[in-house]
MMTF fields as JSON, N, C-alpha, C and O atoms, coordinates in Angstrom:
{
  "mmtfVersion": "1.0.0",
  "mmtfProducer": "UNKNOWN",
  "numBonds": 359,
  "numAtoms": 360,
  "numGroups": 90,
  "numChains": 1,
  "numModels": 1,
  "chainsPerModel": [1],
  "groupsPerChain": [90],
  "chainIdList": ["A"],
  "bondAtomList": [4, 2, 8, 6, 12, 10, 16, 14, 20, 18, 24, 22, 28, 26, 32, 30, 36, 34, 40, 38, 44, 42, 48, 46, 52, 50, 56, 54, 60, 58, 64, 62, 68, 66, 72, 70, 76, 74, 80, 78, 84, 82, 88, 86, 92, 90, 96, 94, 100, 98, 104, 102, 108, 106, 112, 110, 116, 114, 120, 118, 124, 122, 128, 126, 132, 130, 136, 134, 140, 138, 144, 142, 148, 146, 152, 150, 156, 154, 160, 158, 164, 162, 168, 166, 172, 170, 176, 174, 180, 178, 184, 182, 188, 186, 192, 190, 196, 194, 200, 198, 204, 202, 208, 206, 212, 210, 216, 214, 220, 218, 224, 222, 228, 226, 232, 230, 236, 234, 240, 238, 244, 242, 248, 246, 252, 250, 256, 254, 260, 258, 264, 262, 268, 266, 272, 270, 276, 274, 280, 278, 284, 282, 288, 286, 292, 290, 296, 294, 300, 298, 304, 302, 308, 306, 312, 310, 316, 314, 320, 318, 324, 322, 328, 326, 332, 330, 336, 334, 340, 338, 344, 342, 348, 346, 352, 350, 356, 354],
  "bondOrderList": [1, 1, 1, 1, 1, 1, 1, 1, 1, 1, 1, 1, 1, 1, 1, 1, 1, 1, 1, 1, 1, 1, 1, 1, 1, 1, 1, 1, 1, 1, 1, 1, 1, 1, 1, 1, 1, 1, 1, 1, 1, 1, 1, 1, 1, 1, 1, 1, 1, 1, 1, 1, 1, 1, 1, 1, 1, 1, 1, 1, 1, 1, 1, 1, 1, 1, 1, 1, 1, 1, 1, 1, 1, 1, 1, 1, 1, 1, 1, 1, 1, 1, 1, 1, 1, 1, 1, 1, 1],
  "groupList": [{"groupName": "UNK", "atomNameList": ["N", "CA", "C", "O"], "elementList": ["N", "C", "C", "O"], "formalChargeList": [0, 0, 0, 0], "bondAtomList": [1, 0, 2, 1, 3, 2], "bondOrderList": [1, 1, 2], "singleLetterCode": "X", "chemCompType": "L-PEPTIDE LINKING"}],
  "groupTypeList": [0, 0, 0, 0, 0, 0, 0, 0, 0, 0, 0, 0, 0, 0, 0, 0, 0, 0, 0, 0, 0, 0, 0, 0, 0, 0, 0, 0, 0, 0, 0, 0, 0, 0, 0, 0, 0, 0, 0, 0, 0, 0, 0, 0, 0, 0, 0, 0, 0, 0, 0, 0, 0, 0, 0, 0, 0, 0, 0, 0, 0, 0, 0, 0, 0, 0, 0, 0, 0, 0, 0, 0, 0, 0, 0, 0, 0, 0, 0, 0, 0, 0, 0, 0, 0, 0, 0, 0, 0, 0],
  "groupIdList": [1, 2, 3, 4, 5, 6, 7, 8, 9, 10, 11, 12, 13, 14, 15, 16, 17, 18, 19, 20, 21, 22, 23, 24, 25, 26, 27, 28, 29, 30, 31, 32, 33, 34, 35, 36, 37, 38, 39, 40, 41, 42, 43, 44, 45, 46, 47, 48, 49, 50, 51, 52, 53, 54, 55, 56, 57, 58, 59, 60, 61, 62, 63, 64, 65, 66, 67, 68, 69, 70, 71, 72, 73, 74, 75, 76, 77, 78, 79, 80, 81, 82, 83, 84, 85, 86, 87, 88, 89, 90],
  "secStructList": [7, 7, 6, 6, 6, 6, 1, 7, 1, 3, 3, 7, 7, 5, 7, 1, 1, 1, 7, 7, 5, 7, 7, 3, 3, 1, 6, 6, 6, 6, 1, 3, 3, 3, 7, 6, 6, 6, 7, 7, 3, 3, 3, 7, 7, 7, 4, 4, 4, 1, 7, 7, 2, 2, 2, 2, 2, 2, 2, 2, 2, 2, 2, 2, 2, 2, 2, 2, 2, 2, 2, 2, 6, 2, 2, 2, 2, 2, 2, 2, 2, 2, 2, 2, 6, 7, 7, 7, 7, 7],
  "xCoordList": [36.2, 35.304, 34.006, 33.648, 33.252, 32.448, 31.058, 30.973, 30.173, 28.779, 27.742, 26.525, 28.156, 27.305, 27.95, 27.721, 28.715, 29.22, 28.443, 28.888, 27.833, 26.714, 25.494, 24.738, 25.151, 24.124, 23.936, 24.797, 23.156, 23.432, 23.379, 22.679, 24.162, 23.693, 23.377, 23.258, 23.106, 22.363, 21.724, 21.796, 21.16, 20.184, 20.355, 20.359, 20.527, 20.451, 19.054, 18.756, 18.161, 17.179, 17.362, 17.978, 16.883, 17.104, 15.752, 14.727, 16.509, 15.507, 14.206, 14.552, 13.124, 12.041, 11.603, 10.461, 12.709, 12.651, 13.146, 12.58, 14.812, 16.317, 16.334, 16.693, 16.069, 16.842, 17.604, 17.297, 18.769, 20.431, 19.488, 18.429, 21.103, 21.101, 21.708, 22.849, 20.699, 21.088, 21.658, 21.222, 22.758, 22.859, 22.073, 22.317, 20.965, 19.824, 20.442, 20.857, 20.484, 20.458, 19.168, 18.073, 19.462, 18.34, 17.88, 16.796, 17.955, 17.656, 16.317, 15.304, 16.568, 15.473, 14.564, 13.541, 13.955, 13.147, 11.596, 11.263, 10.862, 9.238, 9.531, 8.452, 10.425, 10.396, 11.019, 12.092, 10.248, 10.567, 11.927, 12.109, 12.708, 13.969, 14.143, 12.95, 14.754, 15.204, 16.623, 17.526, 16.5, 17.473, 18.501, 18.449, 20.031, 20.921, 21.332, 22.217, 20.93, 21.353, 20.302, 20.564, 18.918, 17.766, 16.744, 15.873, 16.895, 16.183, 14.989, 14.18, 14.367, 13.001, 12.792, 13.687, 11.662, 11.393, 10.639, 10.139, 10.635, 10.328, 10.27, 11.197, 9.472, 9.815, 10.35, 10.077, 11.704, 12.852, 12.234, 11.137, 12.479, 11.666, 12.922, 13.613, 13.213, 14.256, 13.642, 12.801, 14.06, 13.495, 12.894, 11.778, 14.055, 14.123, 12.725, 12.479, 12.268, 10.968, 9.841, 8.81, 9.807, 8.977, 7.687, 8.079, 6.137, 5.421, 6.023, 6.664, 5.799, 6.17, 5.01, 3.914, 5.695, 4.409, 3.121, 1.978, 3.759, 2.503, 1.668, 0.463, 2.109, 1.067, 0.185, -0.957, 0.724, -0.447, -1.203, -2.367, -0.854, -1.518, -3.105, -4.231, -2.732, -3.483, -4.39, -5.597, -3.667, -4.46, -5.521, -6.688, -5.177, -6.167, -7.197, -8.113, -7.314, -8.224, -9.029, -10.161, -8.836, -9.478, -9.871, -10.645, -9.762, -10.209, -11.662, -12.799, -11.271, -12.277, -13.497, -14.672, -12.911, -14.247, -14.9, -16.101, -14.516, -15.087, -16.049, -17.152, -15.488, -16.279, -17.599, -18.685, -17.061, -18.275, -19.18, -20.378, -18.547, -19.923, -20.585, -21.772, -20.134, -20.94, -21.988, -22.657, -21.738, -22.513, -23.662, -24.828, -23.368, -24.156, -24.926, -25.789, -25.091, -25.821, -26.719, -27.874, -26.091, -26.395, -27.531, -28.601, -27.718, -28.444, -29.888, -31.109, -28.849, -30.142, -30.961, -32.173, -30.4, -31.125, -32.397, -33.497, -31.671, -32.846, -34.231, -35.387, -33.661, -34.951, -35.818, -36.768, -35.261, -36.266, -36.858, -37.972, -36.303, -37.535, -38.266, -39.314, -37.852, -38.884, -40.18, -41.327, -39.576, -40.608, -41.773, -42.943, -41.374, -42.314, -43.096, -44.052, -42.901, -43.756, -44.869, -45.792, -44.755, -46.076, -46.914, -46.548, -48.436, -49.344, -49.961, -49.654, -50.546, -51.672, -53.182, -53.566, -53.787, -54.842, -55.806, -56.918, -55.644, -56.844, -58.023, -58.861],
  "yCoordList": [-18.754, -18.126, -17.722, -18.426, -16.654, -15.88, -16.409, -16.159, -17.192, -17.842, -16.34, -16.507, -15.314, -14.618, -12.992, -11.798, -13.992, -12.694, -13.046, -12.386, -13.514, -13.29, -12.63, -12.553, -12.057, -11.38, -10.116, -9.41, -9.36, -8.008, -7.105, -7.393, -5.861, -5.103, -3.9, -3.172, -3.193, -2.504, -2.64, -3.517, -1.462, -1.827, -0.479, 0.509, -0.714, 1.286, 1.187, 0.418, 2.47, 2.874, 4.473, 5.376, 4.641, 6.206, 7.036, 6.717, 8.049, 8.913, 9.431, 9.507, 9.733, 10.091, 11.158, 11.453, 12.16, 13.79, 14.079, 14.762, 13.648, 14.108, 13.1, 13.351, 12.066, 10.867, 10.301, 9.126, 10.82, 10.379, 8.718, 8.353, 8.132, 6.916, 6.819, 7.235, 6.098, 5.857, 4.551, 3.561, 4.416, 2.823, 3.343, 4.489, 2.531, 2.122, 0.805, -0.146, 0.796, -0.088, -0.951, -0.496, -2.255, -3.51, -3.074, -2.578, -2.97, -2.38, -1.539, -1.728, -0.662, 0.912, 0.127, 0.723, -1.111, -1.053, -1.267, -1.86, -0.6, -0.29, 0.747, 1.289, 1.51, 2.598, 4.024, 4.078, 4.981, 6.583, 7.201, 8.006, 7.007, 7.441, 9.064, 9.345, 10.032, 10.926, 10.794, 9.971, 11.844, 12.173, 12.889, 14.117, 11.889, 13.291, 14.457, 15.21, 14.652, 15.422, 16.705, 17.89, 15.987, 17.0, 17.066, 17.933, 16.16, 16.017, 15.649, 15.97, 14.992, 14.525, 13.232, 12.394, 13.106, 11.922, 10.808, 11.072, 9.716, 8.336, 7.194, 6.874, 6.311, 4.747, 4.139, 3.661, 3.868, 2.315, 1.582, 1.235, 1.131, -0.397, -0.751, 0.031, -2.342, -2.635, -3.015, -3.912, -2.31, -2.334, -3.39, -3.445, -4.972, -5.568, -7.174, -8.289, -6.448, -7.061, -6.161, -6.509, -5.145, -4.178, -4.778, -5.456, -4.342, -4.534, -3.572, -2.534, -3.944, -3.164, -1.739, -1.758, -0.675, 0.252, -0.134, -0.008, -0.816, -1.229, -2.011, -1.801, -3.061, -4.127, -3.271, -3.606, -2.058, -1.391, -0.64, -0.554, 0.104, 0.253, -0.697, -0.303, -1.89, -3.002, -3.25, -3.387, -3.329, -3.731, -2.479, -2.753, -1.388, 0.184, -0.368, -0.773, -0.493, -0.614, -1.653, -1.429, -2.976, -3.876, -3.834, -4.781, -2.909, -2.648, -1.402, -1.44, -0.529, 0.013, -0.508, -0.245, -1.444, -1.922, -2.877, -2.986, -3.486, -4.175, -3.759, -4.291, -2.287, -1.426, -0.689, -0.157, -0.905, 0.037, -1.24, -1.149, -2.177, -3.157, -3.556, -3.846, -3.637, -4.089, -2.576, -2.36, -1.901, -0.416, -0.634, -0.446, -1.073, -1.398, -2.219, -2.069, -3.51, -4.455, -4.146, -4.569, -3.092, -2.961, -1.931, -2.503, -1.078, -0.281, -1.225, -1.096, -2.172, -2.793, -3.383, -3.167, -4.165, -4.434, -3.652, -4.017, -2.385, -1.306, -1.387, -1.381, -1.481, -0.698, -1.921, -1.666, -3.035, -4.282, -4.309, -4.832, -3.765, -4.199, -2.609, -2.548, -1.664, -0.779, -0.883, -0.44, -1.571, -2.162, -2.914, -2.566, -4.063, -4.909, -4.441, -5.158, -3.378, -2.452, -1.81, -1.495, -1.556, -1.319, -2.274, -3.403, -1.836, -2.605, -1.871, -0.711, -2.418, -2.065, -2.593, -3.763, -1.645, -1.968, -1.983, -1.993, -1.989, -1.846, -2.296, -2.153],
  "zCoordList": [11.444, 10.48, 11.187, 12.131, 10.83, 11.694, 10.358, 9.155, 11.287, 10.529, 10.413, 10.332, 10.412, 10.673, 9.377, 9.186, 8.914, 7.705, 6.539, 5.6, 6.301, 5.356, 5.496, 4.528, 6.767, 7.339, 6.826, 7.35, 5.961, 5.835, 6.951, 7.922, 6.909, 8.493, 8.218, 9.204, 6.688, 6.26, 4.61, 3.749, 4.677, 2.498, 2.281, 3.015, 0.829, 0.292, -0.587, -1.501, 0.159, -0.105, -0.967, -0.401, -2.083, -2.522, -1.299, -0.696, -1.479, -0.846, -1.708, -2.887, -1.573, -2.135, -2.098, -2.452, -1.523, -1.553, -2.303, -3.156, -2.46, -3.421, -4.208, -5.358, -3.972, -4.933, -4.043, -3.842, -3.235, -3.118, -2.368, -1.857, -2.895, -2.542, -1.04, -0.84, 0.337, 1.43, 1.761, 1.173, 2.801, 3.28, 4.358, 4.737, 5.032, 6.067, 6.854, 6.192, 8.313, 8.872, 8.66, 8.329, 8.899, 8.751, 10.132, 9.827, 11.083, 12.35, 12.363, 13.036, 11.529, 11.226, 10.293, 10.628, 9.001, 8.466, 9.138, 10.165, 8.217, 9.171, 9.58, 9.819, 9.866, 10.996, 10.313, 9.711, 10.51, 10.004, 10.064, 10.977, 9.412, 9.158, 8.418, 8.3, 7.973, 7.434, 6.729, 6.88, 5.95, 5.036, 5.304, 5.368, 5.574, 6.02, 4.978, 5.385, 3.982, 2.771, 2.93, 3.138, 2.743, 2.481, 3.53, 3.592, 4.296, 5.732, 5.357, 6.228, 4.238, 3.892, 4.652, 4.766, 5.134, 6.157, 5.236, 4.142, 5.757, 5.145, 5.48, 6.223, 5.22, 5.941, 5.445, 4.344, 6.375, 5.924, 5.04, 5.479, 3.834, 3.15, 2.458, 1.804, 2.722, 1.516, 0.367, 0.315, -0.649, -2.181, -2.45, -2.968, -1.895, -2.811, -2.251, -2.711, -1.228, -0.278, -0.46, 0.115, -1.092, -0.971, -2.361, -3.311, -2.189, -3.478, -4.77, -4.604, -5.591, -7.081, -6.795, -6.235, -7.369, -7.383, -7.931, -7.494, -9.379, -10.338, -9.597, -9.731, -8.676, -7.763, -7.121, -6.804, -6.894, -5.359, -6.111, -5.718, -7.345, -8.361, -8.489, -8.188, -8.979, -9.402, -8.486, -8.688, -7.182, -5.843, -5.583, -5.301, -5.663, -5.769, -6.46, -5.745, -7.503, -8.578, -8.409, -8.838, -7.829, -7.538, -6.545, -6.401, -5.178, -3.907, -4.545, -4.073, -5.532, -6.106, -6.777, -6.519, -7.861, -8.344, -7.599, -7.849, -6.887, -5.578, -5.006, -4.874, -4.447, -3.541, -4.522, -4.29, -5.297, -6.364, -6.97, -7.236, -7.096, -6.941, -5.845, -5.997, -4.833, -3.439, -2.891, -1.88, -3.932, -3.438, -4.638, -4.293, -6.215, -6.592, -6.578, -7.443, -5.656, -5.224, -4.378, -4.419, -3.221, -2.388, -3.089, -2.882, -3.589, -4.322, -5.064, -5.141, -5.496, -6.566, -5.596, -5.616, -4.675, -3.413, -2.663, -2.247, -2.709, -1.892, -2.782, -2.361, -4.436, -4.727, -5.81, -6.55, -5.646, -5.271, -4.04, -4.03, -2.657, -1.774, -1.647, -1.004, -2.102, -1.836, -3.226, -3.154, -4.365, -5.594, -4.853, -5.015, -3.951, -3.796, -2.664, -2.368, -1.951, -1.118, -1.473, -0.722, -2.967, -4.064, -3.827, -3.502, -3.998, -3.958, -5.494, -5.769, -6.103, -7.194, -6.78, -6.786, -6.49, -6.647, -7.312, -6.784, -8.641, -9.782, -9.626, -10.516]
}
């Protein structure tokens, strides 16, 4: 008995040009493959390891408001120290 027949030795990925459904060697994932049907190019990912769209979605949005608060700090920051650069002299 061969310990090594449970190993997959490829994954079917649809294509993201046509649709059609590919078998992909485990060999090629990470790496720029094409379409023998429509010739649209793409990176190997097996589906079933891959993030959900909706996650990278989620992850976008929280890399955004992040960034848009550390710009608003950074803002409120400036113009407290250019405030206390005022002098009044009455």
């Amino acid at each position: 008995m061969n310990k090594f027949h449970d190993i997959p030795v490829s994954f079917h990925q649809g294509c993201p040009v046509c649709g059609r459904l590919l078998a992909i060697r485990v060999t090629l994932l990470g790496k720029r493959v094409y379409c023998q049907h429509c010739g649209g190019r793409f990176i190997a990912a097996d589906p079933s390891t891959a993030v959900p769209p909706s996650e990278r979605v989620q992850e976008r949005r929280v890399a955004d408001l992040i960034q848009r608060a550390e710009l608003a700090l950074q803002q409120a920051a400036d113009d407290t120290s250019s405030e206390s650069s005022w002098v009044d002299f009455r």
